[in-house]
C-alpha positions in Angstrom: 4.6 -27.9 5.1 4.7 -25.8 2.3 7.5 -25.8 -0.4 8.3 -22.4 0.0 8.9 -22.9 3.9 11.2 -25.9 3.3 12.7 -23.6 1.1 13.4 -21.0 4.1 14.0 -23.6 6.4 17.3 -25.6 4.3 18.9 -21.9 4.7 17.6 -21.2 8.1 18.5 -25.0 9.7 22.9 -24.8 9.3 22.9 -20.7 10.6 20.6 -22.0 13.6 23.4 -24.7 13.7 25.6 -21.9 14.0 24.8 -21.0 17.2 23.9 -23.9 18.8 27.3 -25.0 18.0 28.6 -22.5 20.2 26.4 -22.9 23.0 27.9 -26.7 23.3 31.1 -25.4 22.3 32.7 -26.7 25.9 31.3 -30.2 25.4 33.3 -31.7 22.4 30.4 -34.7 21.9 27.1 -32.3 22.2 29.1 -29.7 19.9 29.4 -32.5 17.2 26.3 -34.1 17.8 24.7 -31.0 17.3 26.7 -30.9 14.2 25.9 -34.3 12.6 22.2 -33.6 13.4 22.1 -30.0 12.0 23.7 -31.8 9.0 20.8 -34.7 8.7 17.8 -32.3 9.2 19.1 -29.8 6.2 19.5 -33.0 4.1 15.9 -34.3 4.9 14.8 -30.7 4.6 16.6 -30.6 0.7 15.7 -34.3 -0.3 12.1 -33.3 0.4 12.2 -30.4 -2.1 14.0 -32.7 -4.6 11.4 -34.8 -6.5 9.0 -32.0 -6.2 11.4 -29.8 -8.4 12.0 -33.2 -10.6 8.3 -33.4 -10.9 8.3 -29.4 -12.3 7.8 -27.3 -8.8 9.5 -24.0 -9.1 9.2 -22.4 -5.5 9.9 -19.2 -5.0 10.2 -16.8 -2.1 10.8 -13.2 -1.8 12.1 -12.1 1.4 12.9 -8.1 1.6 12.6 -5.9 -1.2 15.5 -3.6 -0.8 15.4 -1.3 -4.1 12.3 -1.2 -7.1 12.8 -4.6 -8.2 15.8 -5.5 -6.5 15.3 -8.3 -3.7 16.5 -10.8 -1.8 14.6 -13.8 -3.1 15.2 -17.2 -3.3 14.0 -19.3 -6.3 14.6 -23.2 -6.8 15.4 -24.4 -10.3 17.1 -27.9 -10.9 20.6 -26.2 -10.8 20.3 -25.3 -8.0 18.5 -28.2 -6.9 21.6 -29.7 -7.9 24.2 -28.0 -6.1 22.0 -28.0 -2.8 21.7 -31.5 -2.8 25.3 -32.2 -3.1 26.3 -29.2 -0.7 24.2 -31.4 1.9 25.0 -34.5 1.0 28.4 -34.1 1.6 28.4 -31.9 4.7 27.3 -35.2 6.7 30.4 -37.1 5.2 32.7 -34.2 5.7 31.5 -33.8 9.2 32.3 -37.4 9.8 35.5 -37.1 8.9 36.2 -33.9 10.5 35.6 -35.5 13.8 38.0 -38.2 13.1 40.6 -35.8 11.8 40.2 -32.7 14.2 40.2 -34.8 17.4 43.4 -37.2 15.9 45.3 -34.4 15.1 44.7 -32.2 18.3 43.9 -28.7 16.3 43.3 -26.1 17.9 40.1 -23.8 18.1 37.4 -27.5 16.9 34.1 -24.7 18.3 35.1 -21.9 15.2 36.0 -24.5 12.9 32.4 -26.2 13.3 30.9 -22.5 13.5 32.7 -21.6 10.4 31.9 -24.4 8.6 27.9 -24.1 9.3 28.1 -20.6 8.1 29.9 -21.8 4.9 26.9 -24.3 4.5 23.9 -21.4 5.0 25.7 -19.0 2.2 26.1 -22.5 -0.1 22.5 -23.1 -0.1 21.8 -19.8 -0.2 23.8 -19.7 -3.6 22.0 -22.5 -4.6 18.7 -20.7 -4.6 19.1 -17.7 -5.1 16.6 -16.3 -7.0 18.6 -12.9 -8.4 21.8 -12.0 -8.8 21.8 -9.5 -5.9 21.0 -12.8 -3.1 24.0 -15.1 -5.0 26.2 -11.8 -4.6 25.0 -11.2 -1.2 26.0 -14.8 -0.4 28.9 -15.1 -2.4 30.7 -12.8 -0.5 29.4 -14.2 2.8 30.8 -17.6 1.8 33.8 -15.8 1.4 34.3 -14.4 4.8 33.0 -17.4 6.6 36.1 -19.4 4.7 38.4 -16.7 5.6 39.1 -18.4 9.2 39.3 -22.2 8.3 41.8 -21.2 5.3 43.7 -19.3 8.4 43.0 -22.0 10.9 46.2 -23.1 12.0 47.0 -19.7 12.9 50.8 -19.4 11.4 52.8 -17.5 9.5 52.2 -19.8 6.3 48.2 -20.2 6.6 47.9 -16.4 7.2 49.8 -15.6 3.9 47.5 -18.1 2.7 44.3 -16.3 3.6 45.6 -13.0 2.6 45.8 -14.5 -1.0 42.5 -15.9 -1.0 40.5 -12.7 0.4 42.9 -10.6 -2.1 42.0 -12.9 -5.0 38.4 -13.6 -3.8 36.8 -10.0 -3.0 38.9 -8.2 -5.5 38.0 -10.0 -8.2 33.9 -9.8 -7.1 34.0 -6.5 -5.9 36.4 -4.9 -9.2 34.6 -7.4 -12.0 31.8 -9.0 -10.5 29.9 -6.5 -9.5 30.3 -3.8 -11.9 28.6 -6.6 -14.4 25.8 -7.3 -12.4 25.0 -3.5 -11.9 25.6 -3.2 -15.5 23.4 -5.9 -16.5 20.5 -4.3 -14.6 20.9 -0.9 -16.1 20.5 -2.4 -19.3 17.4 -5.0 -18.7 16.0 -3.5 -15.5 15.9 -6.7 -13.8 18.5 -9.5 -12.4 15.9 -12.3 -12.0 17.3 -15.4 -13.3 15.2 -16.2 -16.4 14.8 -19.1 -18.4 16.5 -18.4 -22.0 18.6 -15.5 -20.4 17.5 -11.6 -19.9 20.1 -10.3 -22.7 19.0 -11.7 -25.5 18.1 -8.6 -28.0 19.2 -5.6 -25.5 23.3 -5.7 -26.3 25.0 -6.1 -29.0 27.7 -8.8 -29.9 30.6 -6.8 -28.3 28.8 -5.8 -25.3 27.8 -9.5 -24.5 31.1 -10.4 -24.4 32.4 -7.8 -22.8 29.8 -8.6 -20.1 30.7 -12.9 -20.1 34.7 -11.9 -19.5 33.3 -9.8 -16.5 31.6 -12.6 -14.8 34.0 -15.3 -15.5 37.0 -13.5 -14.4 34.8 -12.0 -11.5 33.7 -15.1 -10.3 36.8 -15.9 -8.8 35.8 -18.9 -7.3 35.8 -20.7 -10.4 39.7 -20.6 -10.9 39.9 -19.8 -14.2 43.5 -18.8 -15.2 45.1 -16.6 -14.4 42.4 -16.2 -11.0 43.4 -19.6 -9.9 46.2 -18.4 -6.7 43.9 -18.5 -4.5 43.3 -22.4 -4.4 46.7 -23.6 -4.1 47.1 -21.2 -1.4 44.6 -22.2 0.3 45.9 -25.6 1.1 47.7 -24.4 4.3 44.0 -25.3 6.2 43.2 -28.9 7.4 42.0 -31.3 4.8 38.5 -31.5 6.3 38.8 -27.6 4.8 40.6 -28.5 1.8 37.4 -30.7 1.2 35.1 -28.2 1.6 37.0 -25.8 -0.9 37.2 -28.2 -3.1 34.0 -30.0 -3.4 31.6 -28.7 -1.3 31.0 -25.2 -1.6 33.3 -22.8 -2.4 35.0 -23.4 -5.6 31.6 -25.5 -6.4 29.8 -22.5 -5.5 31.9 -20.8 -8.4 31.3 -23.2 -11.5 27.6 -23.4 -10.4 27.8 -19.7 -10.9 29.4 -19.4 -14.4 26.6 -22.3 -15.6 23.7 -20.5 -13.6 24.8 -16.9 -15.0 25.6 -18.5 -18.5 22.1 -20.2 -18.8 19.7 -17.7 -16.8 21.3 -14.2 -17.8 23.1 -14.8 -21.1 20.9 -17.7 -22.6 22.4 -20.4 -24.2 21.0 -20.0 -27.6 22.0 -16.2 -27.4 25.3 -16.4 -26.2 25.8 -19.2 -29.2 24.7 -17.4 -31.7 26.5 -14.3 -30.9 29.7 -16.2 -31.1 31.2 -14.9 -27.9 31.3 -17.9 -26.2 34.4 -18.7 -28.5 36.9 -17.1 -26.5 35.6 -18.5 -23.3 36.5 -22.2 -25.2 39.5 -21.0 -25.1 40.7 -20.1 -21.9 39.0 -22.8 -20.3 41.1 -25.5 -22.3 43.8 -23.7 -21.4 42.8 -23.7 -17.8 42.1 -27.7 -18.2 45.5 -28.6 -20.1 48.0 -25.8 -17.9 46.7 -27.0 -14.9 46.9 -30.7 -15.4 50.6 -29.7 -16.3 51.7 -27.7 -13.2 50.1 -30.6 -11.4 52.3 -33.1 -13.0 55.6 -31.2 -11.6 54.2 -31.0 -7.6 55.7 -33.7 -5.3 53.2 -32.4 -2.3 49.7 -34.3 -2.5 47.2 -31.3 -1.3 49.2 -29.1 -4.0 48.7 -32.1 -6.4 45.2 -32.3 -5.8 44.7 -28.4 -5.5 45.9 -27.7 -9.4 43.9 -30.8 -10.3 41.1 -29.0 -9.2 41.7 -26.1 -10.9 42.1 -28.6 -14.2 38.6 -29.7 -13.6 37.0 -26.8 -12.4 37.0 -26.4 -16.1 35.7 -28.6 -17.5 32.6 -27.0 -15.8 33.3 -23.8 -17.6 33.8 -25.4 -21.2 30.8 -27.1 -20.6 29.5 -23.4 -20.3 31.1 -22.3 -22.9 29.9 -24.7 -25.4 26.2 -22.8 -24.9 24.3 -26.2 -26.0 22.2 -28.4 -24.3 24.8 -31.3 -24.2 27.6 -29.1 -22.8 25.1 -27.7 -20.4 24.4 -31.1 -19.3 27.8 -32.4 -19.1 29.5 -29.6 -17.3 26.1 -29.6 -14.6 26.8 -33.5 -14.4 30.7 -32.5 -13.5 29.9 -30.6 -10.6 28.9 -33.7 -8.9 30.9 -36.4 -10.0 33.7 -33.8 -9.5 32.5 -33.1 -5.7 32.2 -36.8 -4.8 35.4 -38.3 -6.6 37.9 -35.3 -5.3 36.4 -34.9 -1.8 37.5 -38.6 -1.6 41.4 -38.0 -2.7 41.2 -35.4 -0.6 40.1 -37.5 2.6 42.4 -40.2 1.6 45.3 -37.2 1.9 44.2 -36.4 5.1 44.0 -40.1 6.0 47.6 -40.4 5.1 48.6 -37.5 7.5 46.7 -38.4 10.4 47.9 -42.0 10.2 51.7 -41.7 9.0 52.4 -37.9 8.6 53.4 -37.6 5.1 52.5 -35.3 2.8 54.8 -35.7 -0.3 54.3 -38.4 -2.8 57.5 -39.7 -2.8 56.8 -40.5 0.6 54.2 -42.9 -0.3 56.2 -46.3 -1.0 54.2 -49.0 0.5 52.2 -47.6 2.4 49.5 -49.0 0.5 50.3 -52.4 2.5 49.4 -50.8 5.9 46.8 -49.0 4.8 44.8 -50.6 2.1 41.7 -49.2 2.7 42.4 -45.6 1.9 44.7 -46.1 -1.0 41.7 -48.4 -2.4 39.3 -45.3 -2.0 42.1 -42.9 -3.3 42.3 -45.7 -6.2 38.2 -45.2 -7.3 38.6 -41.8 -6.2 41.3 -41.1 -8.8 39.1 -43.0 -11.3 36.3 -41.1 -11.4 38.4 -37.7 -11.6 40.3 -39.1 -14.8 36.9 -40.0 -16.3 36.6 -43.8 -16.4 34.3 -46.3 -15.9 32.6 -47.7 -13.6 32.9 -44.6 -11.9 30.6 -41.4 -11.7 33.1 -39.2 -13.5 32.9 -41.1 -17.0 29.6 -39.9 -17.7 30.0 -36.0 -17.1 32.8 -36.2 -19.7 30.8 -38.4 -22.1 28.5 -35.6 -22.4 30.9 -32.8 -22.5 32.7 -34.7 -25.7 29.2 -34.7 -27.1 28.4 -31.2 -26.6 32.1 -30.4 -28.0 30.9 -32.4 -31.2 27.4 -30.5 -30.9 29.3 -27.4 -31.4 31.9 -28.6 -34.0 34.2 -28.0 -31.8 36.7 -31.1 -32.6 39.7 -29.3 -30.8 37.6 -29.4 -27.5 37.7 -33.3 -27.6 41.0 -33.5 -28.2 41.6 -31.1 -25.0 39.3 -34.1 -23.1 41.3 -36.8 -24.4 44.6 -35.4 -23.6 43.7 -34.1 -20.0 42.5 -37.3 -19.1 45.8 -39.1 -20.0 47.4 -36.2 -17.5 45.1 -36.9 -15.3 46.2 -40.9 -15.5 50.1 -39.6 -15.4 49.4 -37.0 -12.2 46.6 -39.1 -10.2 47.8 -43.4 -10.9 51.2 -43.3 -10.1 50.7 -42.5 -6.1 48.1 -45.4 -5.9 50.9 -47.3 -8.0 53.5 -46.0 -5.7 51.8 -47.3 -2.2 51.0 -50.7 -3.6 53.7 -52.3 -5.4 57.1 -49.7 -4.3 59.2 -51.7 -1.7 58.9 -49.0 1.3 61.7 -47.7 3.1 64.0 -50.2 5.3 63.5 -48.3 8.3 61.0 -50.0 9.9 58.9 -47.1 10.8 55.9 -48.1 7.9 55.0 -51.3 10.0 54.0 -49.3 13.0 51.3 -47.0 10.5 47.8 -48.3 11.0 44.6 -46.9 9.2 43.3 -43.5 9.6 40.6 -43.6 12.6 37.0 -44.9 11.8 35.4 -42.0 11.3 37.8 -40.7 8.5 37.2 -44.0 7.4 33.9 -44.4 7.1 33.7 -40.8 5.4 36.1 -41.8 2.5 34.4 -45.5 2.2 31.2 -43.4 1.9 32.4 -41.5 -0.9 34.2 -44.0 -2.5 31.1 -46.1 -2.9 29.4 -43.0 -3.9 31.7 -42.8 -6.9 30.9 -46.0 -7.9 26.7 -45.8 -7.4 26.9 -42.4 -9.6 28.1 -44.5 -12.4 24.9 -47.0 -12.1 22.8 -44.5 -11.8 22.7 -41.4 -13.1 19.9 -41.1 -14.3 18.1 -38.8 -11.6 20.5 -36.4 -12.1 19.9 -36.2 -16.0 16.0 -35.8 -15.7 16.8 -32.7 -13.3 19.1 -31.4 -15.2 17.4 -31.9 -18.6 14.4 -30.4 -16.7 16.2 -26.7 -17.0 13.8 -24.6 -19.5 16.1 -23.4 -22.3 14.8 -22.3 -25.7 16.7 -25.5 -27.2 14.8 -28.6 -26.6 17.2 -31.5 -24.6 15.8 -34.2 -26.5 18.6 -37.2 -25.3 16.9 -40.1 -24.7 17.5 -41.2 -20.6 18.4 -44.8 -22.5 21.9 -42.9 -22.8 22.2 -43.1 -19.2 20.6 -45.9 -18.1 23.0 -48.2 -20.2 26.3 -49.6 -18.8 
């Protein structure tokens, strides 16, 4: 089979999932099976397009050519390459656990939660390789409505205040910023193919540029950037399996990934640099990273915890935009998976700790670490890896977001990586701390608590070791990354990976 088939078939496989999920909708076991194997073939179906692309195979496909050079075409790059393999990596685990947590916890409506979640999955990859900016618009927003009902899921007053936040946030800021910048941008170049070295570079001037880069970034919602950033928290209302998927899976993934596509394909990262504009963006994204971290110190409710540490992290992703040089390019691409696998593991431990002893607040947390050691040891490497320290994945995304920061000059921008990390140690240690070594409370009621049920175990084992193995080798990830044509040679030797 042909590259540009597989291509097809990783974003035909999860919306055929779609419907065979509802045709076994009234059989709970076919309905997941069908879910778990929909899951596998699209991972097969990405990992064999994965060391083709590593090798240097750009496949492309045009599908339907709807205005003079405007198409919906897909194109894979190692970004992309990137994000695919991670979306479908972690919709296996994810799926795992959901079974484990939907069944536990009796929700309602499992059929449209699987459904919903498939069609999440088909607009990710779609984002992934997108080719143009009209396809990752066209599946932006679809990722968007299919997200809709599993923010909503519960069906209360609280989750649909929830949603109406998150579509308000969401589609207004794509449909008010977004796309008046991508029409925009085609006016002026009369194309929106992504290019290597960017499709501005000598047709705007300094002003325009950055007029153009507030535009995206703001109207790429998904990214969280302050003052954008409602949406998440709100979203927390939905089950955790769906607080996962928000979180590292697709959606707010799917908006970093966007910012460092759009940053490196449309603006250029030698252009945008030299231009200057990219200052600003510095900025706000520190801000973003410190504020956050803040905001998360003061919440006693773990999903709210997590939810504006997500937001903290989310940009680091844009500062490694915003830097515009190789390193930065490389450390914030690195951060969108050591990100994915260490916070979908918090978050599966916090669901964990629901399904098992129905607590949601920190300071609810006192021993339970005794009765269930297994999840507040995977919340333990999982909180790791988020602050940035070895042996865990996470170290090495902001090792090479400190060097692109000294690339730059920009001193200040290590001290904003040094600082954040010690709030993520005072926001992210204490609750492992907490369930270990507190006394808990003399009511007896801890010693009846048990583990989480196997599945949602062996989803947040999974990504627990993953942490670990992303730390020993990370090399893969480097080559594809440092395989992105940019006008500014990458010229780090992969020793600087391979040691430690």
């Amino acid at each position: 089979m042909s590259l540009e088939h597989l291509v097809i078939l990783a974003i035909c496989i999860p919306a055929v999932g779609i419907a065979l999920i509802w045709l076994t909708g009234k059989s709970p076991d076919r309905r997941e099976t069908v879910t778990l194997v929909t899951a596998g073939l699209l991972l097969v179906v990405v990992l064999s397009i994965f060391p083709q692309v590593l090798a240097g195979a750009r496949p492309e496909v045009r599908l339907i050519e709807v205005l003079p050079g405007i198409s919906l075409s897909f194109a894979v790059e190692p970004l992309g390459m990137l994000f695919a393999t991670i979306a479908s990596g972690l919709w296996i685990v994810n799926s795992i656990y959901s079974i484990g947590y939907m069944r536990s916890n009796e929700e309602p409506r499992q059929t449209q939660f699987y459904m919903c979640f498939a069609a999440a999955i088909t607009s990710t990859i779609g984002i992934a390789f997108a080719a143009n900016l009209f396809t990752l618009f066209i599946f932006y927003e679809v990722l968007t409505l299919s997200t809709y009902p599993l923010v909503t899921h519960k069906g209360n007053e609280e989750a649909k205040r929830g949603g109406r936040i998150y579509l308000l946030i969401l589609l207004g800021t794509s449909m008010v910023l977004l796309l008046p910048a991508i029409i925009w941008t085609w006016v002026i170049t009369g194309t929106m193919d992504f290019t290597p070295g960017g499709i501005l570079a000598g047709k705007v001037d300094g002003l325009t540029l950055g007029l153009l880069l507030g535009l995206y970034v703001f109207g790429i919602g998904k990214a969280a950037l302050m003052p954008f950033h409602r949406w998440l928290p709100a979203a927390m209302v939905a089950p955790t399996p769906v607080s996962a998927l928000l979180h590292a899976v697709a959606v707010v993934k799917a908006g970093v990934f966007s910012v460092m596509k759009i940053v490196v394909y449309i603006f250029g990262l030698e252009h945008l640099s030299a231009s200057g504009q990219n200052q600003w963006l510095l900025y706000v994204a520190a801000a973003t990273v410190l504020l956050a971290s803040l905001v998360a110190l003061t919440k006693d409710n773990l999903k709210a915890r997590l939810a504006y540490s997500t937001v903290g992290q989310l940009g680091y992703v844009v500062l490694g935009a915003a830097l515009a040089n190789s390193m930065g390019m490389i450390g914030g691409s690195m951060h969108i998976a050591m990100h994915a696998v260490g916070k979908i593991t918090l978050f599966f431990c916090a669901g964990a700790i629901y399904t098992a002893a129905h607590k949601t607040e920190v300071s609810e947390l006192d021993g339970l670490g005794r009765v269930m050691p297994i999840t507040f040891a995977a919340f333990t490497i999982g909180a790791i890896s988020t602050i940035g320290l070895p042996p865990f994945g996470g170290a090495w995304s902001k090792w090479f977001l400190a060097l692109g920061a000294l690339d730059a000059g920009q001193l200040a921008i290590v001290v904003v990586l040094m600082i954040s990390s010690l709030l993520n140690i005072a926001y992210l240690l204490p609750i492992p701390f907490r369930a270990f070594f507190s006394k808990p409370p003399k009511d007896g009621k801890s010693e009846a608590i048990k583990e989480a049920p196997l599945p949602c175990l062996i989803a947040l084992g999974a990504t627990a070791v993953g942490c670990f193995l992303l730390f020993l080798f990370p090399d893969t990830i480097f080559d594809l990354i440092k395989s992105i044509e940019v006008p500014a040679a990458i010229d780090v030797p992969s020793e600087q990976v391979s040691d430690g």
